[in-house]
N, C-alpha and C positions, 0 to 999 in steps of 0.2 A: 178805510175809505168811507165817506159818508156818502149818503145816497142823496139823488136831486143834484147834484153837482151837472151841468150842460157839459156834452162832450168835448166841447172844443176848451172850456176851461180847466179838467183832469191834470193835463200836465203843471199850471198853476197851483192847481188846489195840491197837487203830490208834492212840490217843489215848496208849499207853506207847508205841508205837515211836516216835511224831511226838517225845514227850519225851527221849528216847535220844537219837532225831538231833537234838536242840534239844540236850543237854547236848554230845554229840561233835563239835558245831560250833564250840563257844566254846573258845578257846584258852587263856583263864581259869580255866575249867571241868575240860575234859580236855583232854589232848593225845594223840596219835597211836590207838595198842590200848590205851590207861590204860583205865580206871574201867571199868566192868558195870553191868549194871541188872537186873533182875528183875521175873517178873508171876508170881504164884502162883492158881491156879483149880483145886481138886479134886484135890487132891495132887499134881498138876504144877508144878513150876515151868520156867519160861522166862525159862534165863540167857543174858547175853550168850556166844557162843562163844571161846573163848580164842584171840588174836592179828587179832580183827577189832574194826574201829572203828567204833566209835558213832555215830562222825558218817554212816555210810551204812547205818543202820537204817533202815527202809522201803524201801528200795533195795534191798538182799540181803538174804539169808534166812541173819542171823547170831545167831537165837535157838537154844539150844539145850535139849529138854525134857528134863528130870530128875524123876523119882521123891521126894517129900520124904524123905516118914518111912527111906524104912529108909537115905537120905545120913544122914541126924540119929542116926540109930540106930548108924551104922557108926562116924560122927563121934565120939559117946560109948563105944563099945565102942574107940577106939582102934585101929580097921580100917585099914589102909594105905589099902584103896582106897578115901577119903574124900577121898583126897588128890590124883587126878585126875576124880575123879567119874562115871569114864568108864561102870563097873556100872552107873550110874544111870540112863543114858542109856534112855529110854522109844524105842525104838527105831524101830518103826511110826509114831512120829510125827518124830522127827529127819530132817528133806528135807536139810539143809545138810549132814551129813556130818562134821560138825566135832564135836570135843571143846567141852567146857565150860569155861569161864574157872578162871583157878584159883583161885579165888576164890568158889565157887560153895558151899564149903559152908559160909560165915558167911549167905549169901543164906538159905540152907536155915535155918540154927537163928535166924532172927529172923522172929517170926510172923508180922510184916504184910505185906499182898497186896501191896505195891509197894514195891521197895528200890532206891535208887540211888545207888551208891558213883563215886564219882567224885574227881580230883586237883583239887582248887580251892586255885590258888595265893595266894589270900591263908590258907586253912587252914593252908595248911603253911609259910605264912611264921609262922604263928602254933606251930603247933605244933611249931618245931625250937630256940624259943626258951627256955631254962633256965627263965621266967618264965612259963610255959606256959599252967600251971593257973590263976593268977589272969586273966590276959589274957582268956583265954578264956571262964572265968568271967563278969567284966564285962561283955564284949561278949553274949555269950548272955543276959546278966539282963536285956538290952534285950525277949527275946520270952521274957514270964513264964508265958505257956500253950505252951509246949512244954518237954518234959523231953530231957535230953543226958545224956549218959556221956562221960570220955575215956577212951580206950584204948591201953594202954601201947603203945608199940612190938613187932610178933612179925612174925617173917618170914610174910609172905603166906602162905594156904593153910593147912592144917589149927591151924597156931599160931594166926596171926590166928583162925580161926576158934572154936577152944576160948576165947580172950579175952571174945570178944562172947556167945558162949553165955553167958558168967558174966553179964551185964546183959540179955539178950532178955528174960526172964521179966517184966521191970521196963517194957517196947516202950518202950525212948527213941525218941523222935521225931528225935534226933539224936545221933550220936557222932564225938567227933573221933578221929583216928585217931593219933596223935604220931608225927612225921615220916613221914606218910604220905597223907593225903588225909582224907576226909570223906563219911559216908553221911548219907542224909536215907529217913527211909521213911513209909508210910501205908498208909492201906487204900485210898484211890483215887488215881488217877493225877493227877487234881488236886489235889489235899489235898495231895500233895509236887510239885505243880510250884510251886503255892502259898510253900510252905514254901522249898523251894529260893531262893525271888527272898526273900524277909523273911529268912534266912541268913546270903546272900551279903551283901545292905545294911549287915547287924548285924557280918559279919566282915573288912569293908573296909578294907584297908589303903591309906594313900598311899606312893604311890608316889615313889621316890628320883629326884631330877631329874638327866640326865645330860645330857653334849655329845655334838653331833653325830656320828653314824661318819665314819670319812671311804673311802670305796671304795676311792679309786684308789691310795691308799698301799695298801691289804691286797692289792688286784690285784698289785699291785708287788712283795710281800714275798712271796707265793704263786706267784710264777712260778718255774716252773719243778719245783715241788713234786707232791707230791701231795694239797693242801692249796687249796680255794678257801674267796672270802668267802663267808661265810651271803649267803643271797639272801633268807631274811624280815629287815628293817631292824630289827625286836623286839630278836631275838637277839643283838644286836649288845651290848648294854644291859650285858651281865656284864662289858664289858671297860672301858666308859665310866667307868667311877667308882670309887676306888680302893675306897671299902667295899664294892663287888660283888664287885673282885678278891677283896676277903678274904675275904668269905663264900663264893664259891666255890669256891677252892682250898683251902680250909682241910679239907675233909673231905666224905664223900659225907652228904647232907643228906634223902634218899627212895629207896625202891626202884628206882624208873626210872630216877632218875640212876645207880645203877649200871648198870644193867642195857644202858642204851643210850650212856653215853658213859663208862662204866668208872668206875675208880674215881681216876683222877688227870685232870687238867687243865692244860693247860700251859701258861706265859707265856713268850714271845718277850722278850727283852733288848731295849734302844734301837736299834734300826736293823741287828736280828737277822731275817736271813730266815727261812722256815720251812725251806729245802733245809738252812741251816746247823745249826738248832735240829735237826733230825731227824740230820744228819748225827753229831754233837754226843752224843745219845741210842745209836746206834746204835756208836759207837766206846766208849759207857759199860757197852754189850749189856745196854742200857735199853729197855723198850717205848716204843713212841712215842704219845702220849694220840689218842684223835681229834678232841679240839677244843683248839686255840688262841687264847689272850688275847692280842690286842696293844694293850697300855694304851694309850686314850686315843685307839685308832684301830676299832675293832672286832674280830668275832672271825673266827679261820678254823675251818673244819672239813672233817673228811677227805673224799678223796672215794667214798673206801669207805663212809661213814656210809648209811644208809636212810632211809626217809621218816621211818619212826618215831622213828631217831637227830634229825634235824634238827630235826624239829619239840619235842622233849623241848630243846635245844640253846633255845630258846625259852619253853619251860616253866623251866628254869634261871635266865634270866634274868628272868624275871618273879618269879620267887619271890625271889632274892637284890637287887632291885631294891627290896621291899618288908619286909627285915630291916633294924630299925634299927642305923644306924653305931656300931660298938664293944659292942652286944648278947651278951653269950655265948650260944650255941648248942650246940647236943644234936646232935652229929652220931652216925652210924652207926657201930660199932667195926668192927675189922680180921673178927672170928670171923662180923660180920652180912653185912660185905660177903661174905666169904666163902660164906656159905650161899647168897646169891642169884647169885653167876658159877658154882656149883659143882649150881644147882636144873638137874634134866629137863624139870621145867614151864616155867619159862624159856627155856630152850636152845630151846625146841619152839614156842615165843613166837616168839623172836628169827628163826627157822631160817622161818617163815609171814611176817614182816617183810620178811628178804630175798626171798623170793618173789614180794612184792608190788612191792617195787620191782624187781625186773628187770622184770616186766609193763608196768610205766609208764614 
C-alpha cells in the first residue's frame, strides 16, 4: 500500500492494485517490467515505478506519486525533465524510493482516473501487421460503446507521449499502440477491468498450431555452451513452426523485444550445436544473439539472460505464434531500434532487471 492515499479512496486504490497484479500475472497480458498502470486523485497520480512488475502490486510498494499538472505542463513546454519524471516526484509521499516508469508522462496527459497500458500479445500481433488499421478496426466495431484511437509508432517516453496528447482531449476508452501494446482507461477501476476482459475477447487472435519441443535434443545441442533450453515449454513455440521462424527473425517487432533480447535472433543449422554456432560468430567478430532457434526442436537461451529477458523470450513467442503465415509486417527500422539500446531510461530499466535476478 502506498502512503498519502485519503481514507475514503483505500478501497479504490486496493481494487487498482488488485487489477495491476491481475494484469502483471497474465503472460498474455504483460510480461516481466512491460506495461504500468495508473490512479489519479487530486492532482497526484500513482504510476507504476520504472523496472518493477505488475505482477507484485500489493506485495511491494511499487507505485510511484507524481505531480500531474505541471508533468503535463513540462510535457507541452518541451521540458527535458518530462522525460524521467523524476521533478515530479511528490516526494513526502514516495515510500518506495524508486523513479517513475518511463512511461508516465502519456499516463499524465490522459484525463481519466484509471489508465492501464499494458503488452497484450494478441494487440501486438495485430498491430505489427501492414493490414493494421482495418483489422483492428473490425474487431474493435464489435464494442460499439466505446471509442479507440490508434497510435503511430514513437519511441516510448516523451514521444509516445506527445502522440497520445494529440487524442486524450477526445478520452478514447481505447488505444492501440502499433507495434507496441495497448492502453484501456476509465474513470473507475472497474469500468476498465471491465473493458479490459470485452478487449481482450474482441481482439483475439488463434493461435498457430505447433509440434512438440523436444528437450533432450536442446539439452544435447547446449552442452557444453553457454546456452540452456527455455525452461517455460511456451517459449519454445518461436522455433516450432517455420512461420514463427520468419516472423521472428525477420526483424524486431516491439520495444521489449529489443530491449531484452536485442535486436537479432539466431538459428542453429541441422545438427549445429550452440558451442559451434557461437564459435562460428565469434571468429566472424560477430555478437552473439541471446536467444537461439533450433527448428523443429525448441529454443535456447543464454545463460546471462534475466528473468525479464526469459520471460519476454515467451512473450515473442506468443506474439509470432498468432501472426498469420506469409502476412507482411511492420517491423521496427535500424534508427528505432537504435534509440531504444542507446535510451538512459532503458539502461536504468535493464541495470534494476539485473539486480532482480541475481537476488533470486
Amino acid at each position: 500500500m502506498a502512503s498519502g492515499i485519503r481514507a475514503q479512496d483505500i478501497p479504490a486504490f486496493e481494487a487498482f492494485l488488485d487489477l495491476s497484479r491481475q494484469i502483471g500475472s497474465d503472460v498474455l497480458q504483460t510480461q516481466g517490467a512491460g506495461g504500468n498502470t495508473s490512479f489519479k486523485r487530486d492532482g497526484v497520480m500513482w504510476v507504476k515505478a520504472s523496472g518493477t512488475w505488475l505482477a507484485h502490486a500489493g506485495a511491494r510498494d511499487i507505485m510511484v506519486p507524481l505531480a500531474v499538472a505541471p508533468l503535463v505542463e513540462a510535457l507541452r513546454q518541451r521540458d527535458p525533465s518530462a522525460e524521467k519524471a523524476t521533478d515530479f516526484i511528490v516526494s513526502q509521499l514516495n515510500a518506495s524510493g524508486l523513479r517513475p516508469s518511463i512511461e508516465a508522462s502519456f499516463h499524465a496527459v490522459l484525463p481519466q482516473a484509471v489508465v492501464a497500458h499494458y503488452h497484450c500479445v494478441n494487440a501486438i500481433a495485430l498491430s505489427v501487421l501492414a493490414d493494421r488499421e482495418r483489422l483492428v478496426a473490425e474487431r474493435l466495431a464489435r464494442l460499439p460503446d466505446l471509442t479507440w484511437a490508434a497510435i503511430p509508432y514513437r519511441r516510448p517516453g516523451t514521444p509516445l507521449a506527445r502522440e497520445i496528447e494529440s487524442v486524450a482531449a477526445s478520452r478514447p476508452d481505447i488505444l492501440i499502440l502499433y507495434n507496441h501494446g495497448i492502453i484501456v482507461t476509465g474513470e473507475t477501476v472497474e469500468e476498465v477491468r471491465e473493458r479490459i476482459a470485452r478487449v481482450t475477447a474482441a481482439l483475439a487472435v488463434e493461435e498457430r498450431a505447433a509440434a512438440p519441443a523436444n528437450p533432450a535434443a536442446l539439452t544435447t545441442l547446449a552442452d557444453g555452451s553457454d546456452f540452456h533450453a527455455a525452461e517455460d515449454t511456451g517459449s519454445h513455440k518461436t522455433a516450432l513452426s517455420p512461420a514463427s521462424i520468419a516472423m521472428a527473425t525477420g526483424g524486431s517487432l516491439y520495444p521489449d523485444h529489443v530491449i531484452f533480447l536485442g535486436t537479432e535472433i539466431g538459428v542453429l543449422a541441422r545438427d549445429e550445436t550452440a558451442t559451434a554456432y557461437c564459435e562460428a560468430r565469434l571468429a566472424q567478430n560477430r555478437a552473439i544473439p541471446k536467444m537461439l532457434l533450433v527448428p523443429g526442436f525448441g529454443v535456447l537461451l543464454a545463460n546471462e539472460l534475466t528473468d525479464g529477458g526469459r520471460v519476454m523470450a515467451r512473450c515473442l513467442a506468443e506474439v509470432v505464434a498468432r501472426i498469420p503465415e506469409g502476412a507482411p509486417v511492420v517491423y521496427l527500422g535500424p534508427e528505432q531500434e537504435h534509440e531504444l539500446t542507446h535510451w538512459e531510461a532503458e539502461q536504468y530499466r535493464q541495470a534494476l532487471d539485473r539486480k532482480a535476478s541475481q537476488r533470486a
